[in-house]
Structures are given as structure tokens and as C-alpha cells.
C-alpha positions as a LaTeX table, in Angstrom:
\begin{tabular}{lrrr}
\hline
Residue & $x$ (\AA) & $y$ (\AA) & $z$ (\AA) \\
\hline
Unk1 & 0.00 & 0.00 & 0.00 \\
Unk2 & 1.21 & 3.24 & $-1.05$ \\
Unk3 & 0.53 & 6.70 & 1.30 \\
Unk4 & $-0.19$ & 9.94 & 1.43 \\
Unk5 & $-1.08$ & 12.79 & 3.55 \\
Unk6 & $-3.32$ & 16.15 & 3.82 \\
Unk7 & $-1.79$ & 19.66 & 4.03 \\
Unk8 & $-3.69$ & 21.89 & 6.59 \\
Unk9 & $-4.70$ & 24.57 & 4.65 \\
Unk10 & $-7.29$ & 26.05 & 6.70 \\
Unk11 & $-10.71$ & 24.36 & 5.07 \\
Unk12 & $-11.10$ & 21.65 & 7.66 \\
Unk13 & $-10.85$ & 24.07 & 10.45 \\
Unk14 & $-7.20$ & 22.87 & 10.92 \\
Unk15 & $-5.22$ & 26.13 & 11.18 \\
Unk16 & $-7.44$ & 27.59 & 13.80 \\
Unk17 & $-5.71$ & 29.77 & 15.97 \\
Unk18 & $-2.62$ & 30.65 & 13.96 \\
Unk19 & $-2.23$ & 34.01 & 13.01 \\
Unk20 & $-2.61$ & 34.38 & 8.97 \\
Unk21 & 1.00 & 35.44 & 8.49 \\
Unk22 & 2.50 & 32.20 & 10.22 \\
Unk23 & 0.51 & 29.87 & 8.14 \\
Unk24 & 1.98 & 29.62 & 5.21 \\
Unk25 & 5.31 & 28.38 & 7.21 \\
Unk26 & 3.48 & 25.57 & 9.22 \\
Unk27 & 2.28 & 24.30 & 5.72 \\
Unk28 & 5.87 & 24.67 & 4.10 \\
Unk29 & 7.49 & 23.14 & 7.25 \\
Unk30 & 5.13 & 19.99 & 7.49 \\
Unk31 & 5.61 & 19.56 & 3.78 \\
Unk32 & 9.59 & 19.64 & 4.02 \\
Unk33 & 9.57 & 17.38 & 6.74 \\
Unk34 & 7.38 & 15.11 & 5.32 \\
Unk35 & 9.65 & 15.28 & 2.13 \\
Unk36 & 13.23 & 14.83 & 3.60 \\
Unk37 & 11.59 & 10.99 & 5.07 \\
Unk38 & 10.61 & 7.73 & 3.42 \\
Unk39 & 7.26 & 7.24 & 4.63 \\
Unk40 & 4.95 & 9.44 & 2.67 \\
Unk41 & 4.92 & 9.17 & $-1.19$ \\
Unk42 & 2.76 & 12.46 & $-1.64$ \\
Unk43 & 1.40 & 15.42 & 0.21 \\
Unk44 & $-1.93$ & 16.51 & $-0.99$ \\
Unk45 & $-4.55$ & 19.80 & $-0.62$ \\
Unk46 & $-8.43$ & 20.11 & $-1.25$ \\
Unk47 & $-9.85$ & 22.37 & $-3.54$ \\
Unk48 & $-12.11$ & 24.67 & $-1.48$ \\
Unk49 & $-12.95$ & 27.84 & $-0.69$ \\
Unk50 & $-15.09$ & 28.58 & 1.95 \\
Unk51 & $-14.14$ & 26.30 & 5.66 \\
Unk52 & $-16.49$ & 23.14 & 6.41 \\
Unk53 & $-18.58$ & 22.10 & 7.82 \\
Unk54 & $-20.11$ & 25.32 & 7.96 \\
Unk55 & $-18.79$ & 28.26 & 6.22 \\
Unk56 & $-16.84$ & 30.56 & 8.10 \\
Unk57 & $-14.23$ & 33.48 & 8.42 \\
Unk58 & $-11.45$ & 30.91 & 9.06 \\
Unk59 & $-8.53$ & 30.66 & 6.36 \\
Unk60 & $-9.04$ & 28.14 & 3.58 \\
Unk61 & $-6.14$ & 28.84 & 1.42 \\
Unk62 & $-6.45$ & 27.89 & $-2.62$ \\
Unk63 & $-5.30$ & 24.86 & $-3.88$ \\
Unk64 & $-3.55$ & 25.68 & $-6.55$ \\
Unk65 & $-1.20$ & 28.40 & $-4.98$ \\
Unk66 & $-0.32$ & 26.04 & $-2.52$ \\
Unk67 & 0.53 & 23.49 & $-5.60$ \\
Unk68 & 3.34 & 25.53 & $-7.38$ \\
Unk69 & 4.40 & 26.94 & $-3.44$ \\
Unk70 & 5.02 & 22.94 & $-2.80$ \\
Unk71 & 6.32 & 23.11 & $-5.98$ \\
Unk72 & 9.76 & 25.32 & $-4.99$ \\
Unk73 & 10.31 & 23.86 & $-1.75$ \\
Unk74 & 10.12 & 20.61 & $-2.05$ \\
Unk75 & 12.10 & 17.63 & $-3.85$ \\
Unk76 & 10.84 & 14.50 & $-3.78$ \\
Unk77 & 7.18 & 14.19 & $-2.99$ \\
Unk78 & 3.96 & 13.80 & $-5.47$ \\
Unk79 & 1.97 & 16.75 & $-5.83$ \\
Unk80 & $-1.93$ & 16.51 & $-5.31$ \\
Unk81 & $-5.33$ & 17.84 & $-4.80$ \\
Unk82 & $-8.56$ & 15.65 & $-3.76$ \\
Unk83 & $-9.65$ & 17.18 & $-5.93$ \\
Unk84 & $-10.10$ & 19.43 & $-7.96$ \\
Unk85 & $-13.61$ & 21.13 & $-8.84$ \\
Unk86 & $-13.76$ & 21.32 & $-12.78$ \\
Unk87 & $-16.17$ & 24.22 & $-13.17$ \\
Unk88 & $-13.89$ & 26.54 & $-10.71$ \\
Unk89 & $-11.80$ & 26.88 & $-13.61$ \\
Unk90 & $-11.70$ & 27.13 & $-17.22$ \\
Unk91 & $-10.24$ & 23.54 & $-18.03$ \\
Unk92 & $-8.02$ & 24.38 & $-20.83$ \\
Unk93 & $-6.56$ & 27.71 & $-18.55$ \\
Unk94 & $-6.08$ & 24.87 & $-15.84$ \\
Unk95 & $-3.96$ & 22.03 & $-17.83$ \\
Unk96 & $-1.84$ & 25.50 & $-18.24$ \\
Unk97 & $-1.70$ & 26.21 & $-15.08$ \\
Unk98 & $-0.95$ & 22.21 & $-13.82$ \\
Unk99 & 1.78 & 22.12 & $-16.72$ \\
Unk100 & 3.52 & 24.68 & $-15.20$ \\
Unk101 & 3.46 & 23.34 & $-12.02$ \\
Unk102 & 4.89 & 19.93 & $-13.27$ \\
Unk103 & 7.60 & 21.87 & $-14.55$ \\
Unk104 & 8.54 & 23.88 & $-11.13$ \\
Unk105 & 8.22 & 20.34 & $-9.56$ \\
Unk106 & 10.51 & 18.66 & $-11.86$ \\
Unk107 & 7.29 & 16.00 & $-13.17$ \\
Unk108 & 5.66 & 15.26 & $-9.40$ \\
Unk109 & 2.07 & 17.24 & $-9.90$ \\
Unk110 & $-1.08$ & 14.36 & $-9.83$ \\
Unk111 & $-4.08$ & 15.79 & $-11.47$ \\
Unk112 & $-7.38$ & 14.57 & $-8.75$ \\
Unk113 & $-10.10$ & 15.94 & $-10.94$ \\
Unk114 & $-14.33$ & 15.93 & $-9.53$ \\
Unk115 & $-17.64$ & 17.64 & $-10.39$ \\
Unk116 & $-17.66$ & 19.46 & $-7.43$ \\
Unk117 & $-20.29$ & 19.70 & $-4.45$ \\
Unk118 & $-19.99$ & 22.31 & $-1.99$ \\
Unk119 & $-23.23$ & 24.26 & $-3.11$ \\
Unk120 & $-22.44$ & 27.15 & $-1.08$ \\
Unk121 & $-18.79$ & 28.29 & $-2.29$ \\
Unk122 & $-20.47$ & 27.68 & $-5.58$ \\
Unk123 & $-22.77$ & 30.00 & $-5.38$ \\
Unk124 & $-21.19$ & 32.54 & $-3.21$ \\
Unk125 & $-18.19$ & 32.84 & $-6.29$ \\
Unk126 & $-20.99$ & 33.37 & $-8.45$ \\
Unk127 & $-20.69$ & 29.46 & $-10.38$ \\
Unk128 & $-24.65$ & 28.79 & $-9.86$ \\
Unk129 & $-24.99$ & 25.41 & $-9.09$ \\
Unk130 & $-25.70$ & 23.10 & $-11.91$ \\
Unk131 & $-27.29$ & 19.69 & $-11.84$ \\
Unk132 & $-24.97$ & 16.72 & $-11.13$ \\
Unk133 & $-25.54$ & 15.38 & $-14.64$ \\
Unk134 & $-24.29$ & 18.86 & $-16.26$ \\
Unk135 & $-21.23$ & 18.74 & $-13.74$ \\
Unk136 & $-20.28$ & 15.62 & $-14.39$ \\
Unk137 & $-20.53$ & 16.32 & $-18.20$ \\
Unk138 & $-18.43$ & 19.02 & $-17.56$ \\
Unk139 & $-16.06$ & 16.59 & $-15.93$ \\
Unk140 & $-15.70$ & 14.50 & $-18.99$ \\
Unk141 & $-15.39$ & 17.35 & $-21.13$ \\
Unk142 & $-12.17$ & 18.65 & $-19.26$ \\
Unk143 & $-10.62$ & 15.67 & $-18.72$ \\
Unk144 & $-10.76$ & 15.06 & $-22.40$ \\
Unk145 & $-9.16$ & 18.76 & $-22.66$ \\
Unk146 & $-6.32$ & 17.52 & $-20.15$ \\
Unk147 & $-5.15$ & 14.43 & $-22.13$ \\
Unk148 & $-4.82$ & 16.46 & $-25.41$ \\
Unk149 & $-3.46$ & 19.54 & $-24.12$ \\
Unk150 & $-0.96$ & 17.59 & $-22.61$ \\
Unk151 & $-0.01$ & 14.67 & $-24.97$ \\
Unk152 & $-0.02$ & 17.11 & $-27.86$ \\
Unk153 & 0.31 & 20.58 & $-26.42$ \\
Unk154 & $-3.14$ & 21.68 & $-28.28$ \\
Unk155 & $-6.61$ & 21.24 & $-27.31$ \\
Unk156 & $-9.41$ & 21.59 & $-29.62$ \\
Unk157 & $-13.15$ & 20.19 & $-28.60$ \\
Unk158 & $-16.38$ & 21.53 & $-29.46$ \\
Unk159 & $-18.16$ & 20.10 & $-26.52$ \\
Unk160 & $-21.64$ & 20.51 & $-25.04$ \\
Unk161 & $-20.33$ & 22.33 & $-22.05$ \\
Unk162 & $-16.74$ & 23.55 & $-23.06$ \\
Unk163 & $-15.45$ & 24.81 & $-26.43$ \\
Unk164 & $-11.82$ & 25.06 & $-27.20$ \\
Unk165 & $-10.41$ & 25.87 & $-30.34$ \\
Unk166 & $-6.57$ & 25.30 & $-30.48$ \\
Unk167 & $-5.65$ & 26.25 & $-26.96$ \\
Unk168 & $-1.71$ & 25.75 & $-26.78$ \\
Unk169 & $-0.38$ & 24.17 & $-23.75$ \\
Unk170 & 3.72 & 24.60 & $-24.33$ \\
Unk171 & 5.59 & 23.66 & $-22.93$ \\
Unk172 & 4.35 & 20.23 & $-22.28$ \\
Unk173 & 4.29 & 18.56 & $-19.06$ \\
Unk174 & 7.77 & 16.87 & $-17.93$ \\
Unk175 & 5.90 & 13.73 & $-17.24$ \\
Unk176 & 5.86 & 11.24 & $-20.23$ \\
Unk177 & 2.07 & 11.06 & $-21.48$ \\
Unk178 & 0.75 & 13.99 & $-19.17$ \\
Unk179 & 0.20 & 14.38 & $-16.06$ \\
Unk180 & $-1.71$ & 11.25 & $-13.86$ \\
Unk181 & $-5.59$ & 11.24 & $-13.82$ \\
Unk182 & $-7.26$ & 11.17 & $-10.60$ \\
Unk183 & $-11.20$ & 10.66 & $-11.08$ \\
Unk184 & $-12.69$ & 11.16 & $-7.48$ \\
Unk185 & $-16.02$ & 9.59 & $-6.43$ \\
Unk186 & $-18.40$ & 6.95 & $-6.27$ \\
Unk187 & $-21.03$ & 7.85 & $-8.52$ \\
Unk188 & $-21.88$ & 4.62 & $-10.34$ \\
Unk189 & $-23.60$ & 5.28 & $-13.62$ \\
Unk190 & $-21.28$ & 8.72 & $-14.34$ \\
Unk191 & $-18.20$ & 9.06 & $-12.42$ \\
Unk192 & $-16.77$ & 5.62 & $-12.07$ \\
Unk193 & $-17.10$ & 5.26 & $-16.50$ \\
Unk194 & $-15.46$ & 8.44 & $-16.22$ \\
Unk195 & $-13.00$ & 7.07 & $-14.58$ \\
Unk196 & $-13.23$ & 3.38 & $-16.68$ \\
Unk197 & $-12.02$ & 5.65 & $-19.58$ \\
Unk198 & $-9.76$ & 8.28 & $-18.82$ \\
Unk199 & $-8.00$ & 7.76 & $-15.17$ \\
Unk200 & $-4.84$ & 6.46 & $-14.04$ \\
Unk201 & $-6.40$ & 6.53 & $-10.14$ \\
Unk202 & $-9.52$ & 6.65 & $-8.93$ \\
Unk203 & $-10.66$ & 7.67 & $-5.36$ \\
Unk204 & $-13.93$ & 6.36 & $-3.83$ \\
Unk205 & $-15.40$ & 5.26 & $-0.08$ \\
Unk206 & $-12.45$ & 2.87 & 2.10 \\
Unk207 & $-15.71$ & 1.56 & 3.62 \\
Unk208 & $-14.78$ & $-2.03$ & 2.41 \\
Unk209 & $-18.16$ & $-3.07$ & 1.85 \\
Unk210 & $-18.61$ & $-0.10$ & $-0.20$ \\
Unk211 & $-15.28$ & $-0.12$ & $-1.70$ \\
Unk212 & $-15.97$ & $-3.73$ & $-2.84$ \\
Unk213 & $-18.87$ & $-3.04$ & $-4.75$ \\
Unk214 & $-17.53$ & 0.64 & $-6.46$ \\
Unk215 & $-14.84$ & $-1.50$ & $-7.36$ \\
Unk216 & $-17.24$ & $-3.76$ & $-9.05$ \\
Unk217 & $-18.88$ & $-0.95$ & $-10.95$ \\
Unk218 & $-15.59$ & 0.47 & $-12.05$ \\
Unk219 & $-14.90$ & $-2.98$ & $-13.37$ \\
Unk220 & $-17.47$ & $-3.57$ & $-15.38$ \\
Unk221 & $-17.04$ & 0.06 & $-16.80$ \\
Unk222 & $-14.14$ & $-0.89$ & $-18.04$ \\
Unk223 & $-15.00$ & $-3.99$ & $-19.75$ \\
Unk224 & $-17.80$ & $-2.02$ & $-21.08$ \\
Unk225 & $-15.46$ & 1.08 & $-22.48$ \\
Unk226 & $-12.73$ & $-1.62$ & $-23.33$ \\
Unk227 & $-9.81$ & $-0.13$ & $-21.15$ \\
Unk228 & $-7.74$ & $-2.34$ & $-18.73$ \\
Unk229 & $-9.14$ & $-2.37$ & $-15.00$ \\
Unk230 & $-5.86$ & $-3.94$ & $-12.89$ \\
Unk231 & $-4.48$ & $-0.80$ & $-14.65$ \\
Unk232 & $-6.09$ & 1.93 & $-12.63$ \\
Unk233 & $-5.25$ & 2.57 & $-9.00$ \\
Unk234 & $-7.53$ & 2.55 & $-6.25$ \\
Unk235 & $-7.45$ & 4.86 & $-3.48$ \\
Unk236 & $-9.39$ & 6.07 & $-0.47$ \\
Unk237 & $-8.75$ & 9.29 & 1.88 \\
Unk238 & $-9.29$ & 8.88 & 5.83 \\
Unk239 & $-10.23$ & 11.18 & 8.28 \\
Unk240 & $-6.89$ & 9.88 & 10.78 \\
Unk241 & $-6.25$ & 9.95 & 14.74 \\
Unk242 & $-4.03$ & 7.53 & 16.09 \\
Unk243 & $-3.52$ & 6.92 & 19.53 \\
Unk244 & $-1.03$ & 4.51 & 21.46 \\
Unk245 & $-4.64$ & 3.34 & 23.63 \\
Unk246 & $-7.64$ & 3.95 & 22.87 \\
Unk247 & $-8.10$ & 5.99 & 25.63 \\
Unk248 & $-5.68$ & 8.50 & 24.07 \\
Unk249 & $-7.65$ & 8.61 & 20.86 \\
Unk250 & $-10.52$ & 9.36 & 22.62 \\
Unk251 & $-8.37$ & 12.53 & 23.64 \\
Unk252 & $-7.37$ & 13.57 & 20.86 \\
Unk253 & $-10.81$ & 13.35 & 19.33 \\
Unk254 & $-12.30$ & 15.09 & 22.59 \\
Unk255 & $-9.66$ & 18.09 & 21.50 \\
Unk256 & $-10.75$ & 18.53 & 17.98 \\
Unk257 & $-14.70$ & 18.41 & 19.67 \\
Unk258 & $-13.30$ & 21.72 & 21.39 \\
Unk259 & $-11.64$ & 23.30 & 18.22 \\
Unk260 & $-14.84$ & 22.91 & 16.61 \\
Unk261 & $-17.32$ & 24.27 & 19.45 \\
Unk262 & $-16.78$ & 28.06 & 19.01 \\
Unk263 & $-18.82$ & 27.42 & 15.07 \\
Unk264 & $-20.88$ & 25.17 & 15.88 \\
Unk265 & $-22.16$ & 24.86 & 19.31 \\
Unk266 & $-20.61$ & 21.84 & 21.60 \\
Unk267 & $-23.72$ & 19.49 & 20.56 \\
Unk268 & $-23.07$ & 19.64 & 16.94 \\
Unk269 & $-19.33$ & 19.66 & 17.04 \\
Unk270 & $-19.53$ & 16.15 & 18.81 \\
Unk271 & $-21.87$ & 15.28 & 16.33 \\
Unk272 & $-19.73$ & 16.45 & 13.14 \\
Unk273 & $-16.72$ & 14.81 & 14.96 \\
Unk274 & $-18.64$ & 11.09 & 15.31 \\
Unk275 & $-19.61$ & 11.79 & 11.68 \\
Unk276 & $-16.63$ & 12.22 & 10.49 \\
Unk277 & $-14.05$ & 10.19 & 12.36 \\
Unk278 & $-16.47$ & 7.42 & 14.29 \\
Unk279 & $-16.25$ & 4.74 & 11.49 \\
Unk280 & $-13.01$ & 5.70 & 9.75 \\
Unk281 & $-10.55$ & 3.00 & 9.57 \\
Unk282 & $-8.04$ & 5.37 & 10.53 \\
Unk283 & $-9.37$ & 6.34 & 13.96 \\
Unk284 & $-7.70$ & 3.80 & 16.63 \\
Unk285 & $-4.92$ & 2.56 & 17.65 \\
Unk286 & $-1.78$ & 1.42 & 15.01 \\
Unk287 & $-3.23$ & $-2.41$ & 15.42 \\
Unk288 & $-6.87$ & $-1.41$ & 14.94 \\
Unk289 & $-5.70$ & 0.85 & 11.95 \\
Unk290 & $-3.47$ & $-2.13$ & 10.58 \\
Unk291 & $-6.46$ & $-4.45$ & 11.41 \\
Unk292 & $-8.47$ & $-2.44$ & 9.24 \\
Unk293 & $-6.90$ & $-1.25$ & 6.29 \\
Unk294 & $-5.48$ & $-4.93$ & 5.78 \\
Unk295 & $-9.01$ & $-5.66$ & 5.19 \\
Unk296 & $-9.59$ & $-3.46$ & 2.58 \\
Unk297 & $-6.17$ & $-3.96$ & 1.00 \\
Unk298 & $-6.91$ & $-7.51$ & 0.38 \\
Unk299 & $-9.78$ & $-5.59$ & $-1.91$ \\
Unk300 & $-7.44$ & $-3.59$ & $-3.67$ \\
Unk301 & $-7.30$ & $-0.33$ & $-2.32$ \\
Unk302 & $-3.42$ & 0.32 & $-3.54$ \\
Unk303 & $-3.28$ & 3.66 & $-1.83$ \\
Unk304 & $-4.48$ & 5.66 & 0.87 \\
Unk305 & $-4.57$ & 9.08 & 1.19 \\
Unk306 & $-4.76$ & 10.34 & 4.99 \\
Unk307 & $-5.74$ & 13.59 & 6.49 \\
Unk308 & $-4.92$ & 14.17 & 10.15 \\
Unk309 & $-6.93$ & 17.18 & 11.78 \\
Unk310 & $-4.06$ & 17.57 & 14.62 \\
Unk311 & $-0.92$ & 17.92 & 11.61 \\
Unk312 & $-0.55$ & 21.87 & 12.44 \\
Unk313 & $-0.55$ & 21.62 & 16.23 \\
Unk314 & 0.73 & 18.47 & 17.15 \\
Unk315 & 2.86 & 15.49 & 14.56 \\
Unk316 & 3.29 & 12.81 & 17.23 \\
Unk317 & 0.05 & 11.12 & 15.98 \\
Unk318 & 1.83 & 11.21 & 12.33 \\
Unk319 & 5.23 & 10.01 & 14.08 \\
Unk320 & 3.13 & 7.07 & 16.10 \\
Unk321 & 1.25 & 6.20 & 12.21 \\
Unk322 & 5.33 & 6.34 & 10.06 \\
Unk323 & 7.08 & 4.31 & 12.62 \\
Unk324 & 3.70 & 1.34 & 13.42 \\
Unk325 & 1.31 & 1.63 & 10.95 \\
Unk326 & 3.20 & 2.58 & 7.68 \\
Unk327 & 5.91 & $-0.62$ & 7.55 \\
Unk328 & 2.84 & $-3.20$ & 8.23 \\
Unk329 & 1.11 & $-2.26$ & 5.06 \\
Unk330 & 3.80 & $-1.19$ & 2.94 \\
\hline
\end{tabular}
């Protein structure tokens, strides 16, 4: 199993409390370190604007900046966002802008592409808020723009939802045949044939019951569309906390309850906190975590992609995960 790990960046209520001017160096810091080890074979943002899970006046830097940033200061690691909304930006300006990055980076950027779902950054930035089926057509259409843009330097498509007459992508991406293809979610008619045709990973539920059958879909997709299923990747994110006993977990957990009170009231934090972390794999301690990703590993998940809510005010959690949980799956 292959791993890597969330970025705070503010949209998960994980820089509260640190003054806007020291931010950017807890981000660059945590990515360096993570970069100068073994243990983590990318580092990885979301594409958001406005905090979860309410909106509020809390930093949620953009994606993108924070892509060519860890870009110039780093050396070794993959570059990635889960994922990136394809309406936020034109698609044809965007495989210019991720071309660019690939360069800075020396060939590490991975492209995690989505429809998109957060209704109210949509709408606040003015994007509406089409119906899934017309985001997920937009979806196909810019991935298609991707692959030529960056296998020939040119895209040219005369879509339903995007039209692009010639748009020159030089130079190319370093990486031989573009840049990887993330297609994230489980949607089972759309997405996942999506992903059947054009993706190099794809990036559903680690539930393995769930995970099972997505990866069922996704392979008949493929036999449908005629493209090789062992070939694509499958990943899952986790919400992580790891805790030498589980009584330590459960204070760690009880901490982020109190980060998120001041927005949302103690009742609800709790509530958002059991939602969010009470079934993950990743919550527990390193043999309840090894217990349960083995489980789903034996399904195929190739890669996991964690996010730990304490990474900007406390790494032990992350230094308790590299030195148990990391070498039994690897």
C-alpha cells in the first residue's frame, strides 16, 4: 500500500488559531519534513474555498497556490489535490496552469479531478450550481481537454459544455504522457465510467463493503469502455487519529470536539466529529488501523490518502502512524 497525507490549509478548520502570516510556514514546514523521510509518497490539498462544515471566516487557502508553493520547496514528494472542482476553472486555462506546475516540480504534480459539491462556495463565487448530470458532463469534457493539451500541447473540442479551439499548452508537461488522472467519487452510472475511460487513479469510499462493490462498478465500466481495469489505481482518503490506547484517541478526538465548538455549538461539534471520524478506519490505535486497512487492501485499495486534523498543532500522531502503521502495510 502506497501513502499519502493532507496539508492543513485552513478548510477543515485545521489552522485555527494561527495568526494568517505564520501559516503559510506551518504548511511549508510539514511539507519539508514530510519530504526529507521515506514514509509518505505524496502530500496533498483540497480544492475549497469557503471552511467546512459550515462556512466561516477561518482561512481556507487555494489549492492551486499552494501546488506551485510545494512546488519550490520541495524535492521529492507527489503533488496533489482531492480534488479538484472542474467548473472553478476554465479547463483548458487549468492544464496550463498544472503544466507549469509539473515543470517547477521537476514531473511530481497528480491531477485529482471531480464535479464538485460544496453548493455554497459555488454559489457565493458566483458558479450557480448546476445539476450533477451537467457537472459531471463538464467533468468529462475537461478531462478530455487535459489528455490532449498535454499529450499534444493543443486542445481543440467543441463540446456541449466547453469549447476550445486550439488552446496551446507549451511547454508540455515533464511527465511522459501527461500528467496522472485522478477521477474522485463513487457515482456509479457517471463518475466511475469516467473514470473506466480516462483515469490512471480513482478515489472512492475505504468503507470495504462499499469499496468492494464501487470496485465492481468500475470494473465492469471498463470492460464495457474496453480499457484495462488492474491498470487503474484505487485509493481512499481517511479522516486519521491515532492513539497509542484507545483511551488517548478518545483525547485527541475530545480536542478537535473543542476546536470545533466556538462554530458550531458543543452538541453539533460532537456530532460532526462522530460523523466524520467514528467509522473511519483510521481512527484507533496502530493495530486497529493495521487491522483495518489490511481488510480493505486484500480488496485492492493500492493507496491511501490520509488527512490528520491535529498535523498543524501536534505530529506525534503522524510520528506514532510512520514508525507502526506505515511498515505493516507497505
Amino acid at each position: 500500500m502506497r501513502f499519502g497525507i493532507f496539508i492543513p490549509q485552513g478548510w477543515r478548520l485545521d489552522l485555527v488559531g494561527i495568526e494568517p502570516a505564520d501559516q503559510w510556514p506551518v504548511m511549508r514546514e510539514l511539507a519539508q519534513r514530510f519530504d526529507a523521510g521515506t514514509d509518505w509518497e505524496s502530500i496533498w490539498v483540497y480544492d475549497h474555498f469557503h471552511t467546512v462544515p459550515v462556512p466561516t471566516d477561518e482561512a481556507t487557502h487555494e489549492a492551486w497556490s499552494l501546488m506551485s508553493a510545494f512546488a519550490a520547496t520541495t524535492s521529492r514528494l507527489r503533488l496533489g489535490q482531492m480534488c479538484t472542482a472542474i467548473s472553478y476553472r476554465n479547463p483548458a486555462y487549468l492544464a496550463k496552469v498544472a503544466a507549469t506546475v509539473d515543470l517547477i516540480s521537476a514531473g511530481r504534480v497528480e491531477m485529482g479531478i471531480g464535479g464538485g459539491w460544496y453548493e455554497h462556495e459555488w454559489r457565493a463565487y458566483g458558479y450557480g450550481f448546476p445539476s450533477a448530470g451537467e457537472r459531471l458532463g463538464r467533468l468529462d469534457e475537461g478531462v478530455q481537454i487535459f489528455r490532449q493539451a498535454w499529450r499534444t500541447g493543443r486542445a481543440t473540442l467543441d463540446g456541449r459544455y466547453y469549447q476550445v479551439d486550439g488552446a496551446i499548452v507549451h511547454p508540455k508537461p515533464l511527465q511522459e504522457n501527461g500528467i496522472p488522472i485522478w477521477v474522485a467519487g463513487g457515482g456509479e452510472k457517471k463518475t466511475l465510467r469516467i473514470a473506466a475511460r480516462y483515469a490512471d487513479y480513482t478515489n472512492f469510499s475505504g468503507d470495504p463493503v462499499e469499496f468492494a462493490h464501487k470496485s465492481e462498478i468500475l470494473r465492469a465500466h471498463c470492460a464495457d469502455v474496453g480499457t484495462d481495469f488492474d491498470a487503474i489505481t484505487r485509493s481512499s482518503n481517511f479522516n486519521t487519529v491515532v492513539g497509542s490506547t484507545e483511551a488517548e484517541v478518545k483525547e485527541r478526538l475530545s480536542a478537535i470536539v473543542e476546536r470545533f465548538t466556538p462554530y458550531l455549538g458543543a452538541a453539533e461539534a460532537a456530532a460532526i466529529v462522530e460523523q466524520q471520524f467514528g467509522s473511519s478506519a483510521t481512527v484507533g490505535t496502530p493495530e486497529q488501523i493495521i487491522e483495518r486497512l489490511s481488510k480493505v487492501k486484500q480488496l485492492g485499495l493500492g493507496y491511501s490518502i490520509l488527512n490528520f486534523p491535529e498535523a498543524a498543532y501536534d505530529i506525534s500522531g503522524i510520528e506514532l502512524f510512520e514508525r507502526e502503521v506505515i511498515p505493516a502495510l507497505r
